[in-house]
DSSP file (Angstrom, degrees, kcal/mol; ACC not computed):
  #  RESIDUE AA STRUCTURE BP1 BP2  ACC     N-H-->O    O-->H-N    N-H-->O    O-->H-N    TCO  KAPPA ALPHA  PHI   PSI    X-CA   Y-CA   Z-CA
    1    1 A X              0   0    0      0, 0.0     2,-0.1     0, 0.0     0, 0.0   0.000 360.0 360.0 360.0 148.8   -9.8  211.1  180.6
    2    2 A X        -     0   0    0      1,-0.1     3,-0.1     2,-0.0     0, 0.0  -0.453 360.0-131.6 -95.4 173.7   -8.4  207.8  180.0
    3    3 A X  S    S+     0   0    0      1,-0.1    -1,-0.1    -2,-0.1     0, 0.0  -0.687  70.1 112.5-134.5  59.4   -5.2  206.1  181.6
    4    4 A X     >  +     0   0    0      1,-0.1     4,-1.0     2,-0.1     3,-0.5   0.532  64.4  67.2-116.1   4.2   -3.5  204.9  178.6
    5    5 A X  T  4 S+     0   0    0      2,-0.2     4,-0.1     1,-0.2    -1,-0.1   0.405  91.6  73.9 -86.2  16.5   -0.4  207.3  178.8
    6    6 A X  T  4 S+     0   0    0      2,-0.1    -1,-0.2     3,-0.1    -2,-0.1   0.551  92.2  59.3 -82.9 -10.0    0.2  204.8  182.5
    7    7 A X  T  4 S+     0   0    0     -3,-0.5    -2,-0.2     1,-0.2    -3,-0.1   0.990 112.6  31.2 -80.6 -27.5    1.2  202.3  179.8
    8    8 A X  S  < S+     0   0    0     -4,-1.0    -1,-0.2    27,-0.0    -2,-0.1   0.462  97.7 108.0 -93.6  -1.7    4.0  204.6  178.5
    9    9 A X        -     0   0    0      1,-0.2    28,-0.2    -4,-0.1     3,-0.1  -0.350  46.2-177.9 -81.6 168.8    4.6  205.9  181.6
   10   10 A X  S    S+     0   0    0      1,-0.3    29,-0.7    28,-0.1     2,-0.3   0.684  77.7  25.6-127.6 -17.7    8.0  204.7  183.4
   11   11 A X  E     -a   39   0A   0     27,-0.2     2,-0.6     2,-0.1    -1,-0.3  -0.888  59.6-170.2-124.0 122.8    7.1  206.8  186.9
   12   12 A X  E     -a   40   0A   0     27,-2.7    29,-2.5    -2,-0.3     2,-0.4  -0.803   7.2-178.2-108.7 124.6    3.9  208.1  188.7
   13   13 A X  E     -a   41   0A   0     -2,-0.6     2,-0.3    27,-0.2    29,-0.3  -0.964   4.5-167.7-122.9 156.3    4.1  210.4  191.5
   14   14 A X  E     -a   42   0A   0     27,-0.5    29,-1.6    -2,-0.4    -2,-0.0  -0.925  19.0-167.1-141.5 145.0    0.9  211.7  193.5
   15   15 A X        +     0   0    0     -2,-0.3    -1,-0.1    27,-0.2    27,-0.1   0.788  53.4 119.6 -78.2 -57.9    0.7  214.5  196.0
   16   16 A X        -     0   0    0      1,-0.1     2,-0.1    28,-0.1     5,-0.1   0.462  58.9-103.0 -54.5 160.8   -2.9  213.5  197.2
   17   17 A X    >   -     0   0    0     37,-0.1     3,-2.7     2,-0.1    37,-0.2  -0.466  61.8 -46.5-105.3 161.0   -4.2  212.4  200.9
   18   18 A X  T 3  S-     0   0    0     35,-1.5     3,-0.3    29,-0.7    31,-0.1   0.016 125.0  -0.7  39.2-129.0   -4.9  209.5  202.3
   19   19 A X  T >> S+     0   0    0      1,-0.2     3,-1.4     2,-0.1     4,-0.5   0.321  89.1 117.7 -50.0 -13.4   -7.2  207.5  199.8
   20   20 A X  G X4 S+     0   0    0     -3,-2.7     3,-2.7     1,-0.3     5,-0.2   0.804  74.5  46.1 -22.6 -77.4   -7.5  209.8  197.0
   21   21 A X  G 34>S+     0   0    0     -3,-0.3     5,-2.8     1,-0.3    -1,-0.3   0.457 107.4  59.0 -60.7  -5.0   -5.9  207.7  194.3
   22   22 A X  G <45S+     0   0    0     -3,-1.4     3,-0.5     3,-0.2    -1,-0.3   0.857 107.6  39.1 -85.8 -22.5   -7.6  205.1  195.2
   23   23 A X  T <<5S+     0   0    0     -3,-2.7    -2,-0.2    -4,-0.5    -1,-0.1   0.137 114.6  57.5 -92.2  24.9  -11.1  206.6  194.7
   24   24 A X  T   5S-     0   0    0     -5,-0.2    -1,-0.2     0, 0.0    -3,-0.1   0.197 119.8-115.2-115.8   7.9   -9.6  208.5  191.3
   25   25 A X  T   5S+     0   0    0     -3,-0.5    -3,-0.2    -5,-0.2    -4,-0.1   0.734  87.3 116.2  57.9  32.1   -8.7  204.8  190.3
   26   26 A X      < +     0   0    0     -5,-2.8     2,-0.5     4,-0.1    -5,-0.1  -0.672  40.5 138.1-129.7  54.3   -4.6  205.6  190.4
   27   27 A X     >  -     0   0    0     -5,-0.3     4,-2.0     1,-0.1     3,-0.5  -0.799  68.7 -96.9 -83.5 147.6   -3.6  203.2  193.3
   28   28 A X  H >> S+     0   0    0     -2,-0.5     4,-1.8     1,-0.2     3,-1.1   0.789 123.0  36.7   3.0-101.6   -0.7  201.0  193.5
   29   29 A X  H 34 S+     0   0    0      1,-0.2    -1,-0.2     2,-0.2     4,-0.1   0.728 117.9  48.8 -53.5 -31.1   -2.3  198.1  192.4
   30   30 A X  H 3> S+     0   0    0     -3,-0.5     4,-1.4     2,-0.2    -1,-0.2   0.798 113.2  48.2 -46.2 -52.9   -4.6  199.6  189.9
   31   31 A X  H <X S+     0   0    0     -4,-2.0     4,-2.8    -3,-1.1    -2,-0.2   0.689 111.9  55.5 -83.8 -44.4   -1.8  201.5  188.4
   32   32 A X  H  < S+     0   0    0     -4,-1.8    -2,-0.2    -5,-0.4    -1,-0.2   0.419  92.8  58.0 -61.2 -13.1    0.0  198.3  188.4
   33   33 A X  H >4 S+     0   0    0     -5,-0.3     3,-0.6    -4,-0.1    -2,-0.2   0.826 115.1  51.3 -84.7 -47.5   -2.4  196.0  186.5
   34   34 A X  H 3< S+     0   0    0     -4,-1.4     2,-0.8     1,-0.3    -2,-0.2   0.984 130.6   3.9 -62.1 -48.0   -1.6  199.0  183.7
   35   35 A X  T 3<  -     0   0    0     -4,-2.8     3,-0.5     1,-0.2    -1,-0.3  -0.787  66.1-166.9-139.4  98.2    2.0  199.3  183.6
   36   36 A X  S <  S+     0   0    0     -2,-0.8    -1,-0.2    -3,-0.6    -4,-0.1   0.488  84.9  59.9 -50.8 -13.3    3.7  196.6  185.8
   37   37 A X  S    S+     0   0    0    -28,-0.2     2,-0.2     2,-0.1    -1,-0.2  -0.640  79.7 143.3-106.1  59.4    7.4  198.4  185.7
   38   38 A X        -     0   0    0     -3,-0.5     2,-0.6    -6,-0.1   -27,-0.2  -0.850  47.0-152.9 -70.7 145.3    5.8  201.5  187.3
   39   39 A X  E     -a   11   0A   0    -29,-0.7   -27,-2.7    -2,-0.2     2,-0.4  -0.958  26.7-175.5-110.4 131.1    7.9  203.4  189.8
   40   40 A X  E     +a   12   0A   0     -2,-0.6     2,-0.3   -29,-0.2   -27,-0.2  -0.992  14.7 177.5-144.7 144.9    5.0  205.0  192.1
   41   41 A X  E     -a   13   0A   0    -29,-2.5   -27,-0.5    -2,-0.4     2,-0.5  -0.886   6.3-175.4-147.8 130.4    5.7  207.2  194.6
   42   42 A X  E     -a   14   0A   0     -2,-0.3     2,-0.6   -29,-0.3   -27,-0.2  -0.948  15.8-162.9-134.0 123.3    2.5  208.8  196.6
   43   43 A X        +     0   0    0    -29,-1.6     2,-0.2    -2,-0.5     3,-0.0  -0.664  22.3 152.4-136.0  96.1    4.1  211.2  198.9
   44   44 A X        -     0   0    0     -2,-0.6     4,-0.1     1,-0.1    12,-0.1  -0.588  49.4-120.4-106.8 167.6    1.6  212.5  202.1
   45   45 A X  S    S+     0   0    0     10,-0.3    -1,-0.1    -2,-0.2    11,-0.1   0.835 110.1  31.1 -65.6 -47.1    2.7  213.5  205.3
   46   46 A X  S    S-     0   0    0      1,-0.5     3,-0.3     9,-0.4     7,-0.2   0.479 112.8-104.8 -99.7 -15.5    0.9  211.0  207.1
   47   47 A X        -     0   0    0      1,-0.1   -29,-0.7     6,-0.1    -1,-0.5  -0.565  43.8 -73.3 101.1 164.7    0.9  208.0  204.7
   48   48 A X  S    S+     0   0    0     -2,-0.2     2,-0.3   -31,-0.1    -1,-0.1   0.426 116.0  34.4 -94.8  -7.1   -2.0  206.7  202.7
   49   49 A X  S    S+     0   0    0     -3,-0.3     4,-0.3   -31,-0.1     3,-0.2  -0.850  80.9  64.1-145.3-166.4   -3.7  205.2  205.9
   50   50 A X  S    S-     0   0    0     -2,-0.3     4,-0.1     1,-0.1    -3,-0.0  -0.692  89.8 -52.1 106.9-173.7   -4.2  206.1  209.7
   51   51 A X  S    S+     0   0    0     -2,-0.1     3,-0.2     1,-0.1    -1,-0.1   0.722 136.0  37.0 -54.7 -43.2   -5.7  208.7  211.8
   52   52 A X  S >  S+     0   0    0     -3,-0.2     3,-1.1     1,-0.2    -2,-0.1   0.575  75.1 111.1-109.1 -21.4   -4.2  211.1  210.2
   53   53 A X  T 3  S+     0   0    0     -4,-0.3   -35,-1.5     1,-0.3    -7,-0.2   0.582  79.3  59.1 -31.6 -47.9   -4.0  210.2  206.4
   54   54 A X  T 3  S+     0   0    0    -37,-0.2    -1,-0.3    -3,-0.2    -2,-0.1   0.953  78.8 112.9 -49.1 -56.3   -6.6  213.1  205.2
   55   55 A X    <   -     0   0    0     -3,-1.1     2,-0.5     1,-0.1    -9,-0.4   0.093  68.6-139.0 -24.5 114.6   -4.2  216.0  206.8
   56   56 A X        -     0   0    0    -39,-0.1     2,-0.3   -11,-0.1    -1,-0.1  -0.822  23.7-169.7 -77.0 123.3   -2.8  218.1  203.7
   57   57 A X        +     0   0    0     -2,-0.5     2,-0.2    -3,-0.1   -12,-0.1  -0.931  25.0 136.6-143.6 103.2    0.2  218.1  205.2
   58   58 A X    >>  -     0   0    0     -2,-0.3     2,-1.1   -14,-0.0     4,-0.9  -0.914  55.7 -19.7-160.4 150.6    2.4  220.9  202.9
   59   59 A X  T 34 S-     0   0    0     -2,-0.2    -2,-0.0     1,-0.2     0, 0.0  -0.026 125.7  -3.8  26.0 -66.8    4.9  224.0  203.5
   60   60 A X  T 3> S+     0   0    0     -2,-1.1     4,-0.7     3,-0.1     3,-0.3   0.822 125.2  66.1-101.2 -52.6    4.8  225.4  206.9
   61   61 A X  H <> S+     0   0    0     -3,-0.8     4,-1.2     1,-0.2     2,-0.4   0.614 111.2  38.2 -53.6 -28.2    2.1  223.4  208.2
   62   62 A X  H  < S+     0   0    0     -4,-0.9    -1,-0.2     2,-0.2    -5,-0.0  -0.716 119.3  62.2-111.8  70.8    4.9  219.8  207.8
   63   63 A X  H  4 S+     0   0    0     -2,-0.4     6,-1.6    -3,-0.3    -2,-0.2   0.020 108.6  31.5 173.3 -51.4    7.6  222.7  209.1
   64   64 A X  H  < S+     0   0    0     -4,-0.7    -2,-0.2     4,-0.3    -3,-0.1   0.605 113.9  68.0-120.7 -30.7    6.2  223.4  212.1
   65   65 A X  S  < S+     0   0    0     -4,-1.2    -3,-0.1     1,-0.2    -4,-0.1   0.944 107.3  46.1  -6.2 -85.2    5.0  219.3  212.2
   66   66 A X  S    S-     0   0    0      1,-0.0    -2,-0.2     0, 0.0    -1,-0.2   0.346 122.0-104.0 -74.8 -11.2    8.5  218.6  212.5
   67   67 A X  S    S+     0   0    0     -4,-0.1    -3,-0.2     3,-0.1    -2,-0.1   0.236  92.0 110.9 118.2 -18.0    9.7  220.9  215.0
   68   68 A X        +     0   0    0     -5,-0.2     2,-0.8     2,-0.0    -4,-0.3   0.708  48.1  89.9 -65.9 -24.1   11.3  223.1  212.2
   69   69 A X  S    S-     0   0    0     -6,-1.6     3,-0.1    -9,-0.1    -6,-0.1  -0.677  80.8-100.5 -95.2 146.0    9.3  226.3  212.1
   70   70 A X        -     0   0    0     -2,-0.8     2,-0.4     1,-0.1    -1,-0.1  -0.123  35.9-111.1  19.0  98.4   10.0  229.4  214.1
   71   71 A X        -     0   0    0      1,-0.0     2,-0.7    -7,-0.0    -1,-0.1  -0.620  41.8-119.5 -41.0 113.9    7.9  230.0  217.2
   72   72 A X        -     0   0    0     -2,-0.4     2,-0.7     1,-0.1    -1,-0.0  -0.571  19.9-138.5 -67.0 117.1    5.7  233.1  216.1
   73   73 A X        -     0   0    0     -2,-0.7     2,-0.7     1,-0.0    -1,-0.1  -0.688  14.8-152.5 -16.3  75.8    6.2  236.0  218.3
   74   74 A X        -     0   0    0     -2,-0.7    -1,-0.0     2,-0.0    -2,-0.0  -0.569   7.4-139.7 -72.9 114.3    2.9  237.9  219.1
   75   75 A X        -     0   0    0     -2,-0.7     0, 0.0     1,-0.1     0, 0.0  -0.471  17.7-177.8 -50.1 137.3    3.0  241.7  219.9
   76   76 A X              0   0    0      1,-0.0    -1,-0.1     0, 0.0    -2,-0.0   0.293 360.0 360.0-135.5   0.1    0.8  242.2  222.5
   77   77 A X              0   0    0      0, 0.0    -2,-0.1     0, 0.0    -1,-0.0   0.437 360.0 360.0 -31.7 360.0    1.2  246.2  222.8
């Protein structure tokens, strides 16, 4: 598939970890030689670089991350 709907596009947002979009050829700068008023938004848990930058970091797993989830309760009957 080609990437001429990034010239008409006016935002790109990406899910993907770490480096993805950069080896699918939709980084920042890449994405930016095509449509220079892009608003791009890559949204990881960890960021696009680090230790941790591969971690799918999604629903429970960024819940419990953050301090947010529940402590599970095991039955031990």
């Amino acid at each position: 598939m080609g990437k001429g709907w990034l010239e008409r596009a006016a935002i790109f947002t990406s899910g993907n970890v770490g480096d993805t979009n950069r080896q699918l050829g939709l980084d920042y700068e890449t994405v930016r030689t095509i449509q220079p008023r892009i608003v791009y938004c890559q949204a990881t848990g960890f960021g696009a670089s680090g230790p941790y930058a591969q971690l799918p970091t999604h629903g429970q797993m960024m819940d419990a991350l953050g301090g947010g989830a529940p402590p599970m309760a095991l039955d031990d009957r």
